[in-house]
Wavefront OBJ file of the C-alpha trace (Angstrom):
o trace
v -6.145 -1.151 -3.359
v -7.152 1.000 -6.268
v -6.419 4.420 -7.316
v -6.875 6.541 -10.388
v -5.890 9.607 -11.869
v -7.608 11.838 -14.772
v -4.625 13.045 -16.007
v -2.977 11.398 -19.326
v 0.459 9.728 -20.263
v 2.897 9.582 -17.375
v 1.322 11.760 -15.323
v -1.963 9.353 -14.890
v 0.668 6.237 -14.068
v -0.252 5.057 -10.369
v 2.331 3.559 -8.385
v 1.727 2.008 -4.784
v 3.638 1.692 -1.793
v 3.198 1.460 2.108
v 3.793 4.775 3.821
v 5.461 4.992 7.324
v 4.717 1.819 9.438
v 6.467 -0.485 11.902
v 9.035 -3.052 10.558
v 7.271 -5.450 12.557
v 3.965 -5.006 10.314
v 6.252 -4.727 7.117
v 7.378 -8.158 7.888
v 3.715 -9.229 7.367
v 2.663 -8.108 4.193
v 3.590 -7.055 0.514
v 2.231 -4.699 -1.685
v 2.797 -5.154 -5.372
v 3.782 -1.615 -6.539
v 2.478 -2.033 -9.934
v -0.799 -3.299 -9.289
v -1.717 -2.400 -5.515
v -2.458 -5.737 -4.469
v -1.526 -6.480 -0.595
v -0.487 -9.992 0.121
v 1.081 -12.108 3.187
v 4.521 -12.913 3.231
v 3.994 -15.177 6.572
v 1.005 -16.669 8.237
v -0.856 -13.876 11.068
v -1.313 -15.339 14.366
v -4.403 -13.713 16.322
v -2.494 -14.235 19.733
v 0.306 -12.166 18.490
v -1.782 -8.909 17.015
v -5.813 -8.764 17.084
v -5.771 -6.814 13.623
v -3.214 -4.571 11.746
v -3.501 -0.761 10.184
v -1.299 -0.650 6.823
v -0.951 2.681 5.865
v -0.809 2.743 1.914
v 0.225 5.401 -0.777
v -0.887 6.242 -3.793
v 1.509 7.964 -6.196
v 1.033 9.431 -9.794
v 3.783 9.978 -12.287
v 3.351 14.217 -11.739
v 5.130 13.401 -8.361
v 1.182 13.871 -6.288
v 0.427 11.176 -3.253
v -2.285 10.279 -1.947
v -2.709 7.919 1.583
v -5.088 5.506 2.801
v -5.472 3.021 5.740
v -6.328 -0.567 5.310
v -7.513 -2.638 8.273
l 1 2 3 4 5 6 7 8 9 10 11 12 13 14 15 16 17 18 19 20 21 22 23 24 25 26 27 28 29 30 31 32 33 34 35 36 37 38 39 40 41 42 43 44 45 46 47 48 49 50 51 52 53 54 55 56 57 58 59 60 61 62 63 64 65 66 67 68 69 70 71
């Protein structure tokens, strides 16, 4: 995921991190915090869950968040 902010020095840094979700569904994935990349930690099996919604937050350094859902 990608965010950006107008704003300048520490106020503009984005950090990212998954907002309120089931620990089952945190035990799936990772999300780098600097760079908002989501990765598996363990293989998904489609008999287990047909798809997952991460719910993923966008913070800037003034404090401001921002949320999005990835399916």
């Amino acid at each position: 995921v990608s965010a950006s902010d107008a704003d300048a020095g520490s106020n503009a840094r984005i950090t990212y991190g998954f907002g309120k979700m089931p620990a089952k569904v945190l035990e799936k994935f990772v999300l780098d915090g600097e760079s908002g990349m989501i990765s598996l930690k363990e293989p998904l099996d489609f008999e287990e869950a047909r798809g997952y919604t991460l719910l993923v937050e966008a913070r800037d350094g003034g404090g401001l968040v921002v949320q999005c859902k990835v399916e």
